[in-house]
C-alpha positions in Angstrom: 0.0 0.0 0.0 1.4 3.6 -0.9 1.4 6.3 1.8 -0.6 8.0 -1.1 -3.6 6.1 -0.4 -4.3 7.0 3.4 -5.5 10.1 2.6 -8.1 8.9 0.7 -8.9 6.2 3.2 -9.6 8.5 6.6 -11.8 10.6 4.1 -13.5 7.5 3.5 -14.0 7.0 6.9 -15.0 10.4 7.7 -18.0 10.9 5.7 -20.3 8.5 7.5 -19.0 9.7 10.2 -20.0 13.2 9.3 -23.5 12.2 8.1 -24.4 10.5 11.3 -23.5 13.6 13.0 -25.9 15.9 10.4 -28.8 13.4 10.9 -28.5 13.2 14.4 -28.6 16.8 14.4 -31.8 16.7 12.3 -33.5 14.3 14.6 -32.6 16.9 18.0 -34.3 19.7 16.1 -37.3 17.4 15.1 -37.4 16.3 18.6 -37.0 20.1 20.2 -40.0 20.8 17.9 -42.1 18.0 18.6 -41.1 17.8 22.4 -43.6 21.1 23.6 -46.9 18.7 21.8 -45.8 15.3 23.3 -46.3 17.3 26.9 -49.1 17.9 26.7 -50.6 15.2 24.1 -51.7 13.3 27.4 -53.5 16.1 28.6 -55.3 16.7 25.4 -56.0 13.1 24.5 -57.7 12.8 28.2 -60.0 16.0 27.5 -60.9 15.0 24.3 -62.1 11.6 25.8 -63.7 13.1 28.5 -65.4 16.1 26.5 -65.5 15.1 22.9 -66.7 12.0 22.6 -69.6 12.3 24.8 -70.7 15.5 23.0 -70.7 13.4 19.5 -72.1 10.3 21.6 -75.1 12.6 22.6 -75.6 14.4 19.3 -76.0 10.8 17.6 -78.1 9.2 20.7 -80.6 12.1 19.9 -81.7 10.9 17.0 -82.7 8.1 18.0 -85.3 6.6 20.7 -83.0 5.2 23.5 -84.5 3.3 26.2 -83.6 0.0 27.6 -84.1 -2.2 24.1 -82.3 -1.5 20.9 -81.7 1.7 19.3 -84.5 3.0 17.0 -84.0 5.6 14.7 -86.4 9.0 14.8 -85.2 11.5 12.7 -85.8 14.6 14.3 -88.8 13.9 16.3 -86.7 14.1 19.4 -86.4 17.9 18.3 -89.5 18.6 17.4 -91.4 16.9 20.2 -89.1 19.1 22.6 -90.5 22.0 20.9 -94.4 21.3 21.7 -93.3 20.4 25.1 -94.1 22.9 27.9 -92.1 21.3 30.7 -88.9 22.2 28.4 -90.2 25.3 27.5 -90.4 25.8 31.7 -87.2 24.5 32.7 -85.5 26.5 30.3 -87.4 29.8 31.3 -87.0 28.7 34.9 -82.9 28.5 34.4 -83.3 32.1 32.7 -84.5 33.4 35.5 -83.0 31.8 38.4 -79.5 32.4 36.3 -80.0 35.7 35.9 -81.0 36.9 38.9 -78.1 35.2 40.6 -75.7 36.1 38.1 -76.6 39.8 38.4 -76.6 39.8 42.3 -73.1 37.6 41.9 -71.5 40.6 39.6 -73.0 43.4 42.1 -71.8 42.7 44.8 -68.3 41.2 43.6 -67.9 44.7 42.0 -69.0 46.6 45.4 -66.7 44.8 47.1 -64.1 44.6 44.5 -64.3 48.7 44.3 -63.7 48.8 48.1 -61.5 46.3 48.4 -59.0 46.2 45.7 -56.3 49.3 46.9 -56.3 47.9 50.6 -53.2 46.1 51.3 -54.9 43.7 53.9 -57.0 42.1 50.9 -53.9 42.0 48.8 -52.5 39.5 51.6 -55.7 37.5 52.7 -57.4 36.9 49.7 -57.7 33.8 50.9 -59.9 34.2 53.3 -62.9 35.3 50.9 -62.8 31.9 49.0 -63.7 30.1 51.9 -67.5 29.8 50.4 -66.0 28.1 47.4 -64.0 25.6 49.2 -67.2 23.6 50.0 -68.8 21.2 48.2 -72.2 22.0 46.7 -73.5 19.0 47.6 -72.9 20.1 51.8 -73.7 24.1 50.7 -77.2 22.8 49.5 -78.0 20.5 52.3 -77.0 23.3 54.8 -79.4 25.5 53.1 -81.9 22.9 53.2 -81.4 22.4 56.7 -81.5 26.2 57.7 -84.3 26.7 55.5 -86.3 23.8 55.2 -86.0 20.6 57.2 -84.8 22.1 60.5 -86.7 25.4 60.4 -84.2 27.3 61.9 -84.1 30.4 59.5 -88.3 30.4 60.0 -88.0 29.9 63.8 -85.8 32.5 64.2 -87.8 35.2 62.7 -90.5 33.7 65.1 -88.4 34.6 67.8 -87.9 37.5 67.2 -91.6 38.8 66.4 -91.7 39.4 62.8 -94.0 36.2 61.7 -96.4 34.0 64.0 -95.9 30.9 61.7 -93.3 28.8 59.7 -92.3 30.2 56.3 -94.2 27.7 53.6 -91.2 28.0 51.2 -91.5 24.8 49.9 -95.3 25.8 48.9 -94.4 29.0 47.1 -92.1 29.3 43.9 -90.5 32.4 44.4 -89.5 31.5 47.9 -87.8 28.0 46.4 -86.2 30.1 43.7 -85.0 32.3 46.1 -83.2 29.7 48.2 -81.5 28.5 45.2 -80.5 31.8 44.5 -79.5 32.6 47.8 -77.2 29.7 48.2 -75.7 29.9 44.9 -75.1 33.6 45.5 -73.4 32.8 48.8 -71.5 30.5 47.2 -69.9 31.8 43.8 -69.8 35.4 44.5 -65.9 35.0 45.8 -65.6 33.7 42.8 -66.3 37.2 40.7 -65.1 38.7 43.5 -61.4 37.5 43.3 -61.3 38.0 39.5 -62.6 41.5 39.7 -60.0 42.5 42.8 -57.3 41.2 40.5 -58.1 42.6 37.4 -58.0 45.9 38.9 -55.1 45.5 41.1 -53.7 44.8 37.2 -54.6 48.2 36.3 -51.7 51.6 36.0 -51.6 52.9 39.1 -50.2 56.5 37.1 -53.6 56.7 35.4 -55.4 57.0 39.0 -52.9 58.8 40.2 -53.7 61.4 37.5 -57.3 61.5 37.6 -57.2 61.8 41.7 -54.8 64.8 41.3 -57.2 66.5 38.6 -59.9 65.9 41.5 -61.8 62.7 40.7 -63.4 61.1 43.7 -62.9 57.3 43.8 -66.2 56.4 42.7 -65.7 58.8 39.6 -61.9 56.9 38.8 -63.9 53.9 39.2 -66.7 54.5 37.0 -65.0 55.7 34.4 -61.5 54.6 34.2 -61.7 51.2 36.3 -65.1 49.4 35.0 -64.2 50.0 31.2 -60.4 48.8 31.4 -61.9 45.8 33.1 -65.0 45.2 31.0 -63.4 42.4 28.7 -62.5 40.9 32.2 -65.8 41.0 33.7 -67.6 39.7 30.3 -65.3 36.5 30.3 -66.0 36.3 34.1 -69.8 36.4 33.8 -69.6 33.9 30.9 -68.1 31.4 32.9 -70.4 31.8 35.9 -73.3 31.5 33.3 -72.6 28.8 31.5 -71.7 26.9 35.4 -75.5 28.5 36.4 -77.0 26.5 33.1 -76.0 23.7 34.8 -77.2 24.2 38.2 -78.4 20.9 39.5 -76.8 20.3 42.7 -78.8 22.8 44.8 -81.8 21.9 42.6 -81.4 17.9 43.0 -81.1 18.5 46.9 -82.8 21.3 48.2 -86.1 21.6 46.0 -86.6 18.7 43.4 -87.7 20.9 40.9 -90.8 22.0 42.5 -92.9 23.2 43.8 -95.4 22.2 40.6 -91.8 22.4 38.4 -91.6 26.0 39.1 -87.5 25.3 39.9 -86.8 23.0 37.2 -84.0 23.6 35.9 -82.6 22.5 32.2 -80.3 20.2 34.4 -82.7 18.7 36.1 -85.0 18.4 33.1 -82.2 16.3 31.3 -81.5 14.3 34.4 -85.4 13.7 35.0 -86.3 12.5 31.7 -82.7 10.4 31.3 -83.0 8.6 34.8 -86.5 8.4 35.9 -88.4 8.2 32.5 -85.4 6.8 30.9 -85.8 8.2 27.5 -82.4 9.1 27.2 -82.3 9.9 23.3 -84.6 12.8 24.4 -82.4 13.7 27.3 -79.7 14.1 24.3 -81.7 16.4 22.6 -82.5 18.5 25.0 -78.7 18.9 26.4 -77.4 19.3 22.7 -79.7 22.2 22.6 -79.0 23.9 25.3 -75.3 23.2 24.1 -76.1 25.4 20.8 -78.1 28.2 23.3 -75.4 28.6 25.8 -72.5 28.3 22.9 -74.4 31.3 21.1 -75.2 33.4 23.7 -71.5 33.1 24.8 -70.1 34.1 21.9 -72.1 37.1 21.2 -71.6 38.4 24.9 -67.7 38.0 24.5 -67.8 40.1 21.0 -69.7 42.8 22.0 -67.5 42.7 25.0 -64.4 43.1 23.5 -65.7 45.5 20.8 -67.0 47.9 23.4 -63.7 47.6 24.8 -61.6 48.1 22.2 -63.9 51.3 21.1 
């Protein structure tokens, strides 16, 4: 072998060498790239099991008759019966009004206390201490309620007591009263929630911009009104969206404390779905039902959240 050759050889040698270096290189990049989605693929996979499928699972169980036998195709008739039928018209009207008369008493009073509270250092540091409503289940929030209110009398024997009725309160006999207590609990409830959303959206806010306006002589209510609320309106429409789409599906307090009546005048959509899936068991028309509140709250939200943000960014 001439020395002339060994040049030619460790070239030889080099170039897979080289090339196993350039597509190992190409792999890490693929890899770096891809790494960020295999994270969170697990989470993603698990919501789309858990959220997904059942939604497409319901949308094709409505259009059919489901009981206990095999499944019979109907067309639309699940639809259209819903529409000639007055205890879905009622449930449906009932959660309009129980959601928005605890939705508005929710966002009024978060804001009160969110326009008092949100410059005070103590709230900064013990936020914490106006969640505690949250922290309990629903399930022991409504059978408190029902036990203050209903089974142990002690809200009605209190008032006794103190002279300002001669009898029980017959809450259980009048709907407003029952609608009341489910607004009252949830109110109690899921006002921290607003609350701490509010507080923290305006602790988010310039501190130079008040600054200004209380040295050209604003009060605090005036700085509030017109500076705070619209800087924080986007915040407050996503806010209220949320807490309305989690009223829509009030059952808990409904299930427990009333049972939808008196004469279905608390019926919720909730309990509506629930009642005609697991007592009646006609569970395509439980499908149809919840797929069209689906499209009602879905619409609604969206609208709210656009003029939201458009009034904003105006």
């Amino acid at each position: 072998m001439t020395d002339s050759s060994l040049p030619n050889a460790g070239a030889a040698s080099a170039a897979p060498a080289a090339r196993a270096r350039r597509s190992f290189k190409r792999r890490s990049k693929r890899l770096k790239a891809w790494f960020p989605y295999l994270l969170v693929a697990p989470a993603v996979l698990y919501l789309l099991v858990i959220t997904l499928y059942p939604g497409i699972f319901a949308i094709v169980q409505s259009f059919y008759a489901v009981k206990f036998g095999p499944w019979r195709p109907v067309g639309f008739d699940n639809y259209i019966n819903l529409f000639n039928d007055w205890q879905f018209w009622n449930a449906l009207w009932n959660t309009l009004v129980i959601g928005s008369i605890s939705l508005t008493l929710q966002c009024l009073l978060a804001l009160t206390l969110a326009y008092h509270a949100y410059r005070d250092p103590w709230v900064q540091g013990w936020r914490i201490i106006f969640l505690i409503p949250m922290l309990f289940m629903p399930s022991a929030v409504a059978f408190i309620y029902k036990l203050f209110f209903l089974d142990g009398r002690v809200f009605s024997d209190l008032l006794i007591r103190i002279g300002l009725i001669d009898s029980n309160l017959a809450i259980q006999s009048s709907v407003w009263m029952s609608r009341g207590l489910l607004i009252l609990a949830d109110v109690w409830q899921w006002t921290p929630f607003l609350f701490i959303i509010f507080v923290a959206a305006l602790q988010a806010q310039d501190e130079e911009v008040e600054e200004a306006a209380r040295l050209d002589g604003a009060s605090w209510f005036a700085i509030f009104w017109n500076i705070s609320l619209p800087l924080i309106k986007p915040v407050i429409a996503v806010a209220l969206i949320l807490r309305g789409i989690d009223i829509t599906t009030m059952f808990t307090n409904v299930f427990i404390i009333t049972k939808g009546g008196p004469a279905f005048g608390t019926e919720t959509i909730s309990y509506f779905i629930y009642r005609t899936g697991f007592k009646f068991f006609n569970f395509g028309y439980a499908s149809a039902a919840s797929v069209i509140m689906l499209i009602l709250t879905i619409i609604v939200a969206q609208v709210l959240v656009k003029r939201a943000f458009v009034s904003a960014r105006a």
